[in-house]
Residue frames relative to the residue before (quaternion, step in Angstrom):
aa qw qx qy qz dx dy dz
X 1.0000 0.0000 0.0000 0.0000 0.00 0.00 0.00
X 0.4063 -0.6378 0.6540 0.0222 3.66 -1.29 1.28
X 0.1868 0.8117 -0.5466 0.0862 3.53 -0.60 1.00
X 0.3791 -0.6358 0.6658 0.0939 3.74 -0.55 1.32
X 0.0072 -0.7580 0.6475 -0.0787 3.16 -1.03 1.42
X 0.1451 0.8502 -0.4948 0.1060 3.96 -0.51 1.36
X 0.1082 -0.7494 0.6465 0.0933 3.51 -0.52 1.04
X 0.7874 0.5000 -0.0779 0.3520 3.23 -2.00 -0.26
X 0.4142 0.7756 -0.3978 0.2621 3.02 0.74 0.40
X 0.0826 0.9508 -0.2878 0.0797 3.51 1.63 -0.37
X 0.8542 -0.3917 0.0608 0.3365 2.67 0.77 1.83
X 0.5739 0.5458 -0.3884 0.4711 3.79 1.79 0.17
X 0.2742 -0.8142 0.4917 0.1419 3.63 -0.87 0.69
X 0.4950 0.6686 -0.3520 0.4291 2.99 1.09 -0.24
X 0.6552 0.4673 -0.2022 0.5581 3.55 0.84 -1.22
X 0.6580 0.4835 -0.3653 0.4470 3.47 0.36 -1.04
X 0.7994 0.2614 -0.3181 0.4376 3.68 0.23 -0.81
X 0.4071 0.6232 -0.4224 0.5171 3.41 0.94 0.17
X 0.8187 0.1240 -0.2755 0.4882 3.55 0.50 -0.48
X 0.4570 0.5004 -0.5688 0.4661 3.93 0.95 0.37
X 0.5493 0.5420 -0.4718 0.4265 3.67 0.63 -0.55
X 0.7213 0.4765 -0.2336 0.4451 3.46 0.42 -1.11
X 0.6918 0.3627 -0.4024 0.4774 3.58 0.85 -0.73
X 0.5371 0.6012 -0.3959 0.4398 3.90 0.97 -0.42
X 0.6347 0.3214 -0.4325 0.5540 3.81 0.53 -0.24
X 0.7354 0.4526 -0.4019 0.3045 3.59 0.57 -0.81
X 0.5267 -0.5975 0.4183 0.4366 3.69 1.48 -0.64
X 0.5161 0.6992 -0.4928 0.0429 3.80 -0.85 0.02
X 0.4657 -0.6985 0.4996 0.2135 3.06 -1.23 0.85
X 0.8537 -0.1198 -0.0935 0.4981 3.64 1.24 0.14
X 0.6625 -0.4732 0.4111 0.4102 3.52 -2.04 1.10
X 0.2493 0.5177 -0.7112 -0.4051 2.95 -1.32 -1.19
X 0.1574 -0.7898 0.5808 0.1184 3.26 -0.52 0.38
X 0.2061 -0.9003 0.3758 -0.0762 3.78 0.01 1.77
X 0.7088 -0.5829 0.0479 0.3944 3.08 1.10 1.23
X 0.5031 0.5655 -0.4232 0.4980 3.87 -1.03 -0.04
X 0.2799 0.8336 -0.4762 0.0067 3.84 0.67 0.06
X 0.7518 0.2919 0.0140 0.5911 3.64 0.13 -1.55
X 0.9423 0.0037 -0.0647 0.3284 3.80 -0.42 -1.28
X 0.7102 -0.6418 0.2462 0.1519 2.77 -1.09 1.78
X 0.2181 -0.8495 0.3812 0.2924 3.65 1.85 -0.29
X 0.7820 -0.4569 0.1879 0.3802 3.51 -2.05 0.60
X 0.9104 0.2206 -0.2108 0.2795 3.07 0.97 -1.20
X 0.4888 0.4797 -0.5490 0.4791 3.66 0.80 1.15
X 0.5840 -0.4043 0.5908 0.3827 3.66 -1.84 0.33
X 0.6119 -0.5272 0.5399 0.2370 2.87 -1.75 0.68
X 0.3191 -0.8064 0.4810 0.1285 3.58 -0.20 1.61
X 0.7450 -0.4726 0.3398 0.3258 3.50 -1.51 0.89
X 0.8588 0.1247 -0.1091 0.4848 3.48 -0.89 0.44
X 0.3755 0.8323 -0.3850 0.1340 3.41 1.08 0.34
X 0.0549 0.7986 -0.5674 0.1928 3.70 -0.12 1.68
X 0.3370 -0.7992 0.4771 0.1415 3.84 -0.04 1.23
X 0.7590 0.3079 -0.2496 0.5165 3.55 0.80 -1.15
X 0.5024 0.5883 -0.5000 0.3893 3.49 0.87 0.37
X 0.6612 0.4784 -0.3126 0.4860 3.45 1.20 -1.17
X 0.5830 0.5762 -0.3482 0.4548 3.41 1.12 -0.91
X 0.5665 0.5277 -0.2867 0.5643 3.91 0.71 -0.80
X 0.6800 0.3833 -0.3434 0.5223 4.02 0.15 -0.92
X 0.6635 0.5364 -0.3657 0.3720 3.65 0.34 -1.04
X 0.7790 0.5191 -0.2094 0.2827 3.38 0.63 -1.34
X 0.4326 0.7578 -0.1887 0.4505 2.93 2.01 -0.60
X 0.7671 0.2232 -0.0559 0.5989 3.12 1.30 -1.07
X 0.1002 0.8048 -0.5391 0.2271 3.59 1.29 0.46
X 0.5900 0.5658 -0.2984 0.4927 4.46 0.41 -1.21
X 0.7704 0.2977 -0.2017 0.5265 4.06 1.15 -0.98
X 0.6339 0.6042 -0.4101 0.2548 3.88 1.04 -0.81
X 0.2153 -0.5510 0.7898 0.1621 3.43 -2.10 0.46
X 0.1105 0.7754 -0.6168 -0.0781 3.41 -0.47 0.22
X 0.0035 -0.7906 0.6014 0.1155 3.34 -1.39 0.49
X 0.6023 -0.5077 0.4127 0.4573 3.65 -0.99 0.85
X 0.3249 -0.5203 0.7816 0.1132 3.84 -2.38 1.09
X 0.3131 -0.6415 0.6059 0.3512 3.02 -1.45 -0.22
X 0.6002 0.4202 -0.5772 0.3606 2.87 0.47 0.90
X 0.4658 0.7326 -0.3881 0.3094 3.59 1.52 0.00
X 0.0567 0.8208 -0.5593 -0.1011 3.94 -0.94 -0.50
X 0.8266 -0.2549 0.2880 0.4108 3.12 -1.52 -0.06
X 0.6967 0.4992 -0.2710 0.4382 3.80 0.62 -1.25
X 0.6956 0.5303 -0.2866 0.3908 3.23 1.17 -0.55
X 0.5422 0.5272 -0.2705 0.5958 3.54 1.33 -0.81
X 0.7286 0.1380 -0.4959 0.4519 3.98 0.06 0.56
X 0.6167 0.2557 -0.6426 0.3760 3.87 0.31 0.57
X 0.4875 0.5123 -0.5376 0.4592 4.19 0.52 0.63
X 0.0380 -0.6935 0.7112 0.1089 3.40 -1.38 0.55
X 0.6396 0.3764 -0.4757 0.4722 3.25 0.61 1.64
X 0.4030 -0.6864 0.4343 0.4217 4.07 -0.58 0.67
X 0.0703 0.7055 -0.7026 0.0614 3.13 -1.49 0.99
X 0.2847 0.5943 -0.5790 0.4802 4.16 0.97 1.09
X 0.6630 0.3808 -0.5914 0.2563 3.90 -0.10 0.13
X 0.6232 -0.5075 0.5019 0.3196 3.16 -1.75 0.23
X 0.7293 -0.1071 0.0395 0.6746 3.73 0.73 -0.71
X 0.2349 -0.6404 0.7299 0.0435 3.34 -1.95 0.29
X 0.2815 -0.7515 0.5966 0.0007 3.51 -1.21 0.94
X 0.1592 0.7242 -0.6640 0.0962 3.63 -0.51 0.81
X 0.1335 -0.7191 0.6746 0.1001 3.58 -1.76 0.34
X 0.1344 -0.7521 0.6327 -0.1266 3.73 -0.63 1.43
X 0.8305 -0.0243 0.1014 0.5472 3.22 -1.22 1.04
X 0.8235 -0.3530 0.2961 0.3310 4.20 0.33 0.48
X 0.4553 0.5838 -0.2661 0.6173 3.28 1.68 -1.11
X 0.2452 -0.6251 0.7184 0.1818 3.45 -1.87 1.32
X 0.1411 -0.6980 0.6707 0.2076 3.69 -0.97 -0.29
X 0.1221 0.6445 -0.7311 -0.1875 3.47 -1.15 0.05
X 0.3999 -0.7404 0.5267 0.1202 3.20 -1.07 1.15
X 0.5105 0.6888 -0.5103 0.0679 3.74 -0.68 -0.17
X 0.6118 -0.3037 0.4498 0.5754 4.18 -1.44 0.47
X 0.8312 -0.2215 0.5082 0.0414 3.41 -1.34 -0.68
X 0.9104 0.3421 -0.0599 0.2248 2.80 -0.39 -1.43
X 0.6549 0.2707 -0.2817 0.6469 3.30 1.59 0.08
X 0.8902 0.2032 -0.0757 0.4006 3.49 0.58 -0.87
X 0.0222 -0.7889 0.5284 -0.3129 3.28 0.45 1.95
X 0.7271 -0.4727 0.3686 0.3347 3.05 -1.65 0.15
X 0.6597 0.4949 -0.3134 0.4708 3.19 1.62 -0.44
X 0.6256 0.3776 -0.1752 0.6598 3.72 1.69 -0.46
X 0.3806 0.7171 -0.5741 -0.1066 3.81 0.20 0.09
X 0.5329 -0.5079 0.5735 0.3593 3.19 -1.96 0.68
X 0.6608 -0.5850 0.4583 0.1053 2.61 -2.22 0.68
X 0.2030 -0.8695 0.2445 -0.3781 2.83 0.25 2.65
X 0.1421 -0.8280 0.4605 0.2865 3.45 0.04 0.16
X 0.5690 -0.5859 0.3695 0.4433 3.80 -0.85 -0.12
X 0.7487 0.2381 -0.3748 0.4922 3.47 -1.15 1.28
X 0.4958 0.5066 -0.5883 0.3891 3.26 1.00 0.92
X 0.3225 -0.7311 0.5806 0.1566 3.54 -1.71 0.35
X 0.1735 -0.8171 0.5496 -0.0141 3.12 -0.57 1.44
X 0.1156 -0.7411 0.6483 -0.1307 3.10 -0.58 1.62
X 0.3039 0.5635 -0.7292 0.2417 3.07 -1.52 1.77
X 0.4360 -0.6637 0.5811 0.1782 2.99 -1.78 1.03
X 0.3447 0.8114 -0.4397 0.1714 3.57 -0.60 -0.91
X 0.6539 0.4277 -0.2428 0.5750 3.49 1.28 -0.16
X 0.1327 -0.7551 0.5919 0.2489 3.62 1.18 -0.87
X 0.4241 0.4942 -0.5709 0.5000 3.69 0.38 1.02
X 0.5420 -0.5574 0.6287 0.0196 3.47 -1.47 1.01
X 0.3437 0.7999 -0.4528 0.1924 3.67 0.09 1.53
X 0.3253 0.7681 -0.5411 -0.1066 3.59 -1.26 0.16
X 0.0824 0.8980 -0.4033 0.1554 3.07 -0.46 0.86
X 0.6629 -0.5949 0.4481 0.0763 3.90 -0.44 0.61
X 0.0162 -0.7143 0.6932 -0.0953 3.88 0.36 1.39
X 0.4088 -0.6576 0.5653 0.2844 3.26 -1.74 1.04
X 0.4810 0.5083 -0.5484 0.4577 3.46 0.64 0.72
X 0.6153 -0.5651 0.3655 0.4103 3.95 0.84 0.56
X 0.7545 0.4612 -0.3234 0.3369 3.47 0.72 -0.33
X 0.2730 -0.8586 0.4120 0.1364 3.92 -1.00 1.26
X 0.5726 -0.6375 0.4920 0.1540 2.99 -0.87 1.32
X 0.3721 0.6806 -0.6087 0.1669 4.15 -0.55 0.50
X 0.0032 -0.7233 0.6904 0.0137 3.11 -1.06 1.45
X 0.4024 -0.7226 0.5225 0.2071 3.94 -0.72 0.38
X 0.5309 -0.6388 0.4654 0.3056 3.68 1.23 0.70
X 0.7445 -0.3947 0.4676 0.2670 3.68 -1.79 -0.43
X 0.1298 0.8039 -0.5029 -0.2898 3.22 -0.78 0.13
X 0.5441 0.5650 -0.3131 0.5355 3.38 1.43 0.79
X 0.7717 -0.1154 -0.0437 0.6239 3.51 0.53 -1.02
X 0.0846 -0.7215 0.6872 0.0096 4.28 -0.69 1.49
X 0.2193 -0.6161 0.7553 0.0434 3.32 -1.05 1.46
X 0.7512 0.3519 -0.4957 0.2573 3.42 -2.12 0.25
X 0.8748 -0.3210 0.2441 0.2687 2.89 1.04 -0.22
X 0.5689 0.6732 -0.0584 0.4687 2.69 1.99 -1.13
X 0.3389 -0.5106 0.6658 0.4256 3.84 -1.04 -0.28
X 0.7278 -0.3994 0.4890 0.2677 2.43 -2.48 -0.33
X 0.0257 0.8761 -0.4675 0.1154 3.51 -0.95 1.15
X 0.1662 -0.6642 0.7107 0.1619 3.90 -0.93 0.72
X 0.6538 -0.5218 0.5460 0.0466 2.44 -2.11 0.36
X 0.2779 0.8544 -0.4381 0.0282 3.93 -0.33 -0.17
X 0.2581 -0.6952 0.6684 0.0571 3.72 -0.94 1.38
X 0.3414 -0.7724 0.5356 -0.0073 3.18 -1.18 1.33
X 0.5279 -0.6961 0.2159 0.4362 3.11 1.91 -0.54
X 0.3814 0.4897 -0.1797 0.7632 2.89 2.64 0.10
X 0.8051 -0.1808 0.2979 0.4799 3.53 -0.48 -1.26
X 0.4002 -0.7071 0.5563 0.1744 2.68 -1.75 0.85
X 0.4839 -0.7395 0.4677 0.0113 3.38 -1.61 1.49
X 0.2810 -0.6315 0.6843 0.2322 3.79 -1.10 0.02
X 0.3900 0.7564 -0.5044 -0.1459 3.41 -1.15 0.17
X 0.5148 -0.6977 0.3626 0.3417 3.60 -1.03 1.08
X 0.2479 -0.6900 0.6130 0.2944 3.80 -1.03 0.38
């Protein structure tokens, strides 16, 4: 299993299809789509090209491939222009042997982890910072950065499991 990994999106379409394009040459068999979806939240500027029901419209398109899991900047209002669920706190999936726990971030981090076993990979965005890395408790840290607004420095970036290893890539 191929899996496109994209936080942070916050409402910019441009970027977003910019990186489904990219995940279409690479191939996948699924979104996850790690929270931050439509609104652009309190504590960033309102980001360039910013059109919610457009992103909402691209997503749905691809609704048959999506995991979604709830941002904190997401909510309720947002989940009726989706016709896929994206209000949980975390999601679990297993690919090719690989565990995932899926979730935004903001509660369950490397600094909060859920209650995991070792060789799982916890993937969340919510920082907009481009990570993967390896806790000596066995468990791997992989966030896929922004692809709308990347802080530290960084560009804009997804995620992607090949079914081997997980990838960074810039859009």
């Amino acid at each position: 299993m191929r899996i496109l990994f994209i936080s942070d999106i916050h409402g910019v379409p441009s970027t977003l299809s910019a990186a489904l394009e990219q995940g279409e040459r690479l191939g996948y068999d699924r979104l996850v789509l790690l929270g931050d979806l439509l609104y652009h939240g309190p504590r960033n500027g309102v980001p360039d090209f910013y059109d919610t029901a457009k992103v909402a419209d691209i997503l749905n398109a691809h609704k048959d491939k999506i995991l979604a899991v709830r941002g904190n900047c997401d909510s309720e209002v947002d989940q009726l222009l989706l016709e896929f669920p994206m209000m949980s706190d975390y999601a679990e999936l297993d690919a090719d042997g690989e565990r995932f726990f899926l979730t935004h971030g903001h509660r369950w981090n490397e600094y909060a982890l859920p209650p995991v076993g070792m060789g799982t990979v916890l993937a969340h965005g919510h920082t907009h910072i481009a990570e993967k890395k390896k806790l000596p408790c066995g468990i791997t840290i992989f966030n896929p950065g922004s692809i709308s607004l990347p802080k530290g420095g960084q560009g804009r970036t997804f995620g992607y499991w090949d079914g081997h290893d997980l990838y960074h890539y810039p859009i």
